[in-house]
PALOPA-28198 format. One record per atom (N, C-alpha, C, O, CB): x, y, z. Coordinates in steps of 0.001 Angstrom, whole numbers, padded with zeros to 6 digits, always signed. Each point is the difference from the previous one (the first is absolute). Glycine has a CB too. Layout:
BEGIN
XYZ
...
***
This chain:
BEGIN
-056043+016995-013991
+000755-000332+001182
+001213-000817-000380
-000085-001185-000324
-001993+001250+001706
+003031+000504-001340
+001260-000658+000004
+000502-001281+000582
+000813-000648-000659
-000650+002675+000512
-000639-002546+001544
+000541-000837+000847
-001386-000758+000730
+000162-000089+001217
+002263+001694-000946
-003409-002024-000629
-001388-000569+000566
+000413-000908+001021
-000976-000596+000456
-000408+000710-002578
+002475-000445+002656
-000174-000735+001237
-000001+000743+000894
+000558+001095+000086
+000263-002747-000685
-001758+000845+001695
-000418+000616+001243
+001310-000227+001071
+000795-000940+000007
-003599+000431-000535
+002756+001660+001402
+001572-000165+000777
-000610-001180+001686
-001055-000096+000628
+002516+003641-001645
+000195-004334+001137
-000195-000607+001065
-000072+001151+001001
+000297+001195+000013
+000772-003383-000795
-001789+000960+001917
-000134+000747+001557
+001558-000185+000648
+000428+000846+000784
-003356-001600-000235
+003635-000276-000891
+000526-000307+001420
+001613+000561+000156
+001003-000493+000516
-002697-001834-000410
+001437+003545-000784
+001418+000396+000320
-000076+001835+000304
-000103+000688-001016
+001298-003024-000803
-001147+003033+003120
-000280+001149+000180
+000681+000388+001460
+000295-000858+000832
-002439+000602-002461
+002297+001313+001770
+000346+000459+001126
-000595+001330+000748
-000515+000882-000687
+002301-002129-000254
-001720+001348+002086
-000884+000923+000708
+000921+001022+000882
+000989-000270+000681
-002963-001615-000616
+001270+003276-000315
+001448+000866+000501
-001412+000656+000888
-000977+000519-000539
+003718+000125-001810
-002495-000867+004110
-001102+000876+000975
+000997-000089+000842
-000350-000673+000969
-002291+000202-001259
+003958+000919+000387
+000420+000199+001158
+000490-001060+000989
+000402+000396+001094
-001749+001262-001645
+001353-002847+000300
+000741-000691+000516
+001166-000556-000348
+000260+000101-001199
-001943-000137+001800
+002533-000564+000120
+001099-000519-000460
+000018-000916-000432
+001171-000207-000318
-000459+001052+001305
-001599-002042-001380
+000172-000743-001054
-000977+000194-001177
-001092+000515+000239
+002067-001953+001380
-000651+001056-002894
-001004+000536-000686
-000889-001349-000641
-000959+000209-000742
+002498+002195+000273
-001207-003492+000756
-000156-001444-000590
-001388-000061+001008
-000208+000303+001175
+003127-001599-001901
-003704+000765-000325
-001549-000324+000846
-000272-001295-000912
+000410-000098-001157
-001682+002866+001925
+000477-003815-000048
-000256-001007-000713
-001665+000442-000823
-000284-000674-000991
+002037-001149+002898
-002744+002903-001469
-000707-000435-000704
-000557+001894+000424
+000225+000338+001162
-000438-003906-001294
-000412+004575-000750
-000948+000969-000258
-000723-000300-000329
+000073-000824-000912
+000732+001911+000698
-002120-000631+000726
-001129+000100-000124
-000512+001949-000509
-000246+000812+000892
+000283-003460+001075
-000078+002907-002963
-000330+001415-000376
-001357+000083+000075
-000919-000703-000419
+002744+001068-001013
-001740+000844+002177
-001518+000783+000416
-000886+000057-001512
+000415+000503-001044
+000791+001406+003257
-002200-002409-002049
-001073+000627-001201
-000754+001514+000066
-000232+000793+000913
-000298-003337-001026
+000330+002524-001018
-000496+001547+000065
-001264+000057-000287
-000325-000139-001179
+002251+001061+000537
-002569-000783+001289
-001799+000181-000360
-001000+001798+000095
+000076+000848+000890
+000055-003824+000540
-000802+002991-002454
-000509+001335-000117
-001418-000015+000736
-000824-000644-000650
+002149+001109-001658
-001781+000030+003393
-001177+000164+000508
-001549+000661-001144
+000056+000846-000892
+001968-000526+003249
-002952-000915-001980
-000725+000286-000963
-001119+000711+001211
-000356-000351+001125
+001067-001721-003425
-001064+003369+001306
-001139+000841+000696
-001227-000187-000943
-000125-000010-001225
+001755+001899+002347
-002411-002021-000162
-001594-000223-000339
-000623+001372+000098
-000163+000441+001137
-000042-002896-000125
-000138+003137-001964
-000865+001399+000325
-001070+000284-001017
+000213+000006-001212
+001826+001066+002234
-003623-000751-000253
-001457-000357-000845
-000492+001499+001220
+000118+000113+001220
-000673-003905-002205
+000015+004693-000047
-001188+000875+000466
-001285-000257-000116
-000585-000345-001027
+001879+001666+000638
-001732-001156+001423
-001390-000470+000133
-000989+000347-001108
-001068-000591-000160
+001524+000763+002495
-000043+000764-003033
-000931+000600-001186
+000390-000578-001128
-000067+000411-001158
-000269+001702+002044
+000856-003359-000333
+000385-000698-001282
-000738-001000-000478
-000681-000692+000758
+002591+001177-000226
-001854-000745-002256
-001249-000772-000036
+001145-001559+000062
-000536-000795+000772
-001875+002738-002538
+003243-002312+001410
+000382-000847-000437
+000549-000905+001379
+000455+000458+001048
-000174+000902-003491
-000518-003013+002003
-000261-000409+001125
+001367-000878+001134
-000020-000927+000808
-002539+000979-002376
+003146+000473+001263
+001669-000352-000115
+000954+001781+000541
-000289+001111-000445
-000242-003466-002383
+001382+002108+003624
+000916+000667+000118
+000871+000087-001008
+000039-000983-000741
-000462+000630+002653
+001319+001485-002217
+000966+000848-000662
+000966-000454+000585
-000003+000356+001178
-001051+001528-001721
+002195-002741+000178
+001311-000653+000684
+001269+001153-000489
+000348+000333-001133
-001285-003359+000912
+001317+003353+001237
+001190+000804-000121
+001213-000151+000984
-000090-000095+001224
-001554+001554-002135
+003286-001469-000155
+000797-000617+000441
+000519+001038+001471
-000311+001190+000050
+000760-002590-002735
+000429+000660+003892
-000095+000260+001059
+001245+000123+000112
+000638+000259-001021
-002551-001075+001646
+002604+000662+000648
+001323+000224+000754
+000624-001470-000418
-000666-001036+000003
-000135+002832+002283
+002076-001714-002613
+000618-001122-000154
+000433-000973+001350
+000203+000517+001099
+000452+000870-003199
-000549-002788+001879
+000018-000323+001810
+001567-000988-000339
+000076-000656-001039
-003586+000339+002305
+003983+000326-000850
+001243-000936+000043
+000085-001138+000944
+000127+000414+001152
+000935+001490-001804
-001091-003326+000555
+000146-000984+000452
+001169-000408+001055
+000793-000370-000865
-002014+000222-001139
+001669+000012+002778
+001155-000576+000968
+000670-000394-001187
-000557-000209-001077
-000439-000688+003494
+002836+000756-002063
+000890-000140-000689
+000649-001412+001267
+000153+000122+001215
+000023+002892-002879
+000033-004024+000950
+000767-000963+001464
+001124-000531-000624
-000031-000464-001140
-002069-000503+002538
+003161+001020-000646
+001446-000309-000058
+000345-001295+000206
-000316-000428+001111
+000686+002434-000433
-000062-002429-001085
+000517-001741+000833
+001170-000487-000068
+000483+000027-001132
-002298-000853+000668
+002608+000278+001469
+001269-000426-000030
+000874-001170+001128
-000246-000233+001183
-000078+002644-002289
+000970-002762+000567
+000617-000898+001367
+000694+000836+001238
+000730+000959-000253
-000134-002866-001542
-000839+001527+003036
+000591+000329+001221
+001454-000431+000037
+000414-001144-000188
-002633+000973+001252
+002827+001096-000835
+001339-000100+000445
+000834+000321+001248
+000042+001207+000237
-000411-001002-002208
+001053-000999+002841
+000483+000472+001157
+000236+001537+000016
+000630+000396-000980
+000312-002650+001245
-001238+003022+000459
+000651+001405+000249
-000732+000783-000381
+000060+001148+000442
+001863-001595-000609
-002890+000067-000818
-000786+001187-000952
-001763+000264+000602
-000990-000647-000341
+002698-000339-002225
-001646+002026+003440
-001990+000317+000238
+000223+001154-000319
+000087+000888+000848
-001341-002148+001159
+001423+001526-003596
-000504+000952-000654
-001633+000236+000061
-000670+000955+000393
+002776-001418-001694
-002430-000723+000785
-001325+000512-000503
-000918-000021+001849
-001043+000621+000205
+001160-001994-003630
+000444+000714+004266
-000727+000372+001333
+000451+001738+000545
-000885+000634+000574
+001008-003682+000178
+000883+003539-000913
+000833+001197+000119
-001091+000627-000639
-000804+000428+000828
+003447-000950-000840
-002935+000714-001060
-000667+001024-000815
-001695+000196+000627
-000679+001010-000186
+002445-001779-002178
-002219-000483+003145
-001241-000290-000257
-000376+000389+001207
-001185+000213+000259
+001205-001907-001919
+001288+001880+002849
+000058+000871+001414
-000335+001306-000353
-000750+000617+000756
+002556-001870+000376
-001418+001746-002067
-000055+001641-000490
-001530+000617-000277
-000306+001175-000198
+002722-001621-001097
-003199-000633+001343
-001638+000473-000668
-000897+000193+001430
-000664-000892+000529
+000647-000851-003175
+000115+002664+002970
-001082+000224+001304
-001348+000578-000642
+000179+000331-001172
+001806+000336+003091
-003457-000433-001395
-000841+000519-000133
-000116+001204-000755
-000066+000969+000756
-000099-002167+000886
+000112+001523-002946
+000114+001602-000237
+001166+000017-000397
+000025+000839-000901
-001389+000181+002465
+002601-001556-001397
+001402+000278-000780
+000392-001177-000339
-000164-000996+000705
+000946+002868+000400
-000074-001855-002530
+000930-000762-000260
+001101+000381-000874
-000070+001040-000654
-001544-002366+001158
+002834+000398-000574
+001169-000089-000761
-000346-000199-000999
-000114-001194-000281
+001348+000617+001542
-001557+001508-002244
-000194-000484-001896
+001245-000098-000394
+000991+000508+000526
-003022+000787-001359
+001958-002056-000241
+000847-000474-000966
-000496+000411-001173
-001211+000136-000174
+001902-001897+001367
+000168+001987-002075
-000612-000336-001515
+000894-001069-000580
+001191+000304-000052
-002087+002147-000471
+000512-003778+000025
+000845-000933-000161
-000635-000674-001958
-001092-000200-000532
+001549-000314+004133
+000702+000423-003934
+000217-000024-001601
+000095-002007-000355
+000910-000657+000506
+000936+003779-000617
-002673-003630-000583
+000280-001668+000075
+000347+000335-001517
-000683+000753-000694
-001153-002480+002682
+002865+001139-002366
+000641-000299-001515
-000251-001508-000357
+000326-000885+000792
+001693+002684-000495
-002765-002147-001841
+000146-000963-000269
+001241-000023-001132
+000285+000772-000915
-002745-001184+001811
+002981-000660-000475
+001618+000089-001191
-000303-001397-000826
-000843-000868+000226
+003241+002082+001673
-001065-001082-003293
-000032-000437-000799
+000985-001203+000191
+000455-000106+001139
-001382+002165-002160
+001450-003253-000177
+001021-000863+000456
+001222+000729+000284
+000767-000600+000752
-001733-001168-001979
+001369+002982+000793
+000986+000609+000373
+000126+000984+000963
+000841+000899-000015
-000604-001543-001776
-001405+000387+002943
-000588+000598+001087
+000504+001692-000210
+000967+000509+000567
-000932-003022+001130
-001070+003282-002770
-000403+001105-000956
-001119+000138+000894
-000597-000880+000621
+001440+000462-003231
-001022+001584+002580
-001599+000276+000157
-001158+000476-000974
+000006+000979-000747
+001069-000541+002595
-001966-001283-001670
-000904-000131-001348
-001338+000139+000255
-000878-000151-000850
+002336-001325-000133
-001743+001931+002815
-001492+000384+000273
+000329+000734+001385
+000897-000543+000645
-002443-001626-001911
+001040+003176+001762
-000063+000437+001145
-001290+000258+000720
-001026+000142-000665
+002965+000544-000114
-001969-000609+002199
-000925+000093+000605
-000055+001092+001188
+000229-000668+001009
-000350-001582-001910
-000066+003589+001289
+000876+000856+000644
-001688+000082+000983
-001194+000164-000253
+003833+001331-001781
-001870-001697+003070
-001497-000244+001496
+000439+001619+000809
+001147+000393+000211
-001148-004114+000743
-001040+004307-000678
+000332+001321+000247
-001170-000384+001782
-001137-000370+000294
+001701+002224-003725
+000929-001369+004213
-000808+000611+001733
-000806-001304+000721
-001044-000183+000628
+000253+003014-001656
+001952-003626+000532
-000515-001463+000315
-000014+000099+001742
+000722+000806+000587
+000512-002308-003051
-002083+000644+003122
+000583-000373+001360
-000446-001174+000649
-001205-000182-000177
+001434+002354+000446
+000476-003258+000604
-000436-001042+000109
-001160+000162+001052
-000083+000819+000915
+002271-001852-001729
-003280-000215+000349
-000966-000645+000708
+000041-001113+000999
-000410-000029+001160
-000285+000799-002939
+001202-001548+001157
+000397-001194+000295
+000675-001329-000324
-000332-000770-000901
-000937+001948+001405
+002503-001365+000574
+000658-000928-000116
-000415-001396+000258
-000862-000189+000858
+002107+001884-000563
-000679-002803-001003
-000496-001347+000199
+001547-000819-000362
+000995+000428-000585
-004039-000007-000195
+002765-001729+001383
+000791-000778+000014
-000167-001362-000562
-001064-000272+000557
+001504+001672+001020
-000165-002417-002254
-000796-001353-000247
+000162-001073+001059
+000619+000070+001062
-000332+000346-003460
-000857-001251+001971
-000066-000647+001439
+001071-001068+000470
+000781-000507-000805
-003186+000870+000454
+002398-000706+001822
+001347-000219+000201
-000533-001473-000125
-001192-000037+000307
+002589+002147+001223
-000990-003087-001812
-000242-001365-000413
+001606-001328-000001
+000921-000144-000805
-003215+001801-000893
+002034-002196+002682
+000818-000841+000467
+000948-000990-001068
+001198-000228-000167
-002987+000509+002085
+000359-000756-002585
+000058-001006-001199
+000104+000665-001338
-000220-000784-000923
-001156-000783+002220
+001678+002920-001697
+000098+000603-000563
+001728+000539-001140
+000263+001100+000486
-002646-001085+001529
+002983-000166-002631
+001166+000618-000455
-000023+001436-000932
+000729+000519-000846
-000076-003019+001040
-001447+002694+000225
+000014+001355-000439
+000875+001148+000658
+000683+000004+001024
-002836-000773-001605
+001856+001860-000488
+001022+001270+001107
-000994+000876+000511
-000962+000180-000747
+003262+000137-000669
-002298+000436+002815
-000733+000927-000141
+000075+001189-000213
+000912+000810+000172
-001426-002019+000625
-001194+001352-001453
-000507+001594-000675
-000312+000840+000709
-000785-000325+000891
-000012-000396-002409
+001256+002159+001456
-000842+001082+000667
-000788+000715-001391
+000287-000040-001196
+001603+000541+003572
-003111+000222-001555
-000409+000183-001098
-000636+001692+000269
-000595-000036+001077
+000231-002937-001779
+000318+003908+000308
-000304+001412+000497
-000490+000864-001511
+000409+000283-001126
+001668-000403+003487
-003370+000297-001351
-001113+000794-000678
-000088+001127-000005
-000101+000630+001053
-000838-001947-000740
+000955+002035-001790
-000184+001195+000310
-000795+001007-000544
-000358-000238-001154
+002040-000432+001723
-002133+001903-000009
-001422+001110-000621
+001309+000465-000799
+001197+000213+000191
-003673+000838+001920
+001274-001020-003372
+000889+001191-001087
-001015+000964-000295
-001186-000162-000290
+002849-001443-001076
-001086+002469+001473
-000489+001836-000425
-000103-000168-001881
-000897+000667-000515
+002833+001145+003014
-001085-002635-003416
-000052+000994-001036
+001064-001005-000707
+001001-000410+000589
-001655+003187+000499
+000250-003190-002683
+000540-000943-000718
+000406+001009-001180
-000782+000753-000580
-000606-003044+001449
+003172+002119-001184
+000122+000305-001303
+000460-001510-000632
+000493-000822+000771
+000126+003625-000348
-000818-003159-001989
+000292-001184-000622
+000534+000293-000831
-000278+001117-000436
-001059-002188+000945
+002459+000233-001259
+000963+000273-000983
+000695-001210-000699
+000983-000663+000330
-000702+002687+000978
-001271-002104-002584
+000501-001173-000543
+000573+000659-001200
-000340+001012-000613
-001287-002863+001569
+002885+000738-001170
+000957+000211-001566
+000784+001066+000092
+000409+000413+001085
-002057-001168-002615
+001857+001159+000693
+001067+001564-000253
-000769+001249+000467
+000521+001113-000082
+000660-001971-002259
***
């Protein structure tokens, strides 16, 4: 291995269709493989036969500061009725100090679940977050060259 350091998180950008692309924080869907249990009764052995299953993909969540003018992510989240929704396929890039891209993450037939907001707090100086959840269909990953 040529280069053994591990790459930072905190510099990436997210391309799903909105007009800004700056998010303060991704959360990437995990990918988990379902496991099948299968034993015939004419079997002597006392344990099931584990065999690998359907792949399941984890929610993908976006996070970012609110800005006057902008209900993107409420706009999109109008679009999901019962039985239909607005997919996306949306691409998160992690970049380098010369904001390069040096890992990709490509979310396929995404659509939101649910939106959230942080809380509104008097005594507080913070900015506020929206935050929007979403089902993913289907993970491609792409690290290095």
């Amino acid at each position: 291995m040529a280069n053994a350091t591990p790459l930072q998180v905190n510099q990436f950008q997210v391309e799903a269709g909105f007009s800004r692309i700056g998010f303060t924080r991704v959360l990437l869907p995990r990918i988990e493989r379902e496991v099948v249990r299968y034993r015939e009764g004419s079997s002597k052995d006392q344990s099931a036969r584990l065999l690998p299953g359907l792949l399941k993909f984890g929610e993908c969540r976006l996070e970012r500061g609110v800005v006057a003018a902008d209900n993107e992510f409420f706009l999109w989240m109008q679009t999901v009725h019962i039985g239909v929704a607005e997919r996306r396929d949306i691409v998160v890039r992690l970049l380098d100090e010369q904001f390069s891209p040096v890992a990709s993450w490509q979310l396929h037939n995404c659509f939101p679940v649910l939106l959230e907001w942080s809380v509104l707090d008097a005594q507080s100086s913070s900015v506020l977050i929206e935050s929007l959840h979403l089902a993913v269909e289907g993970v491609q990953v792409h690290i290095g060259n």
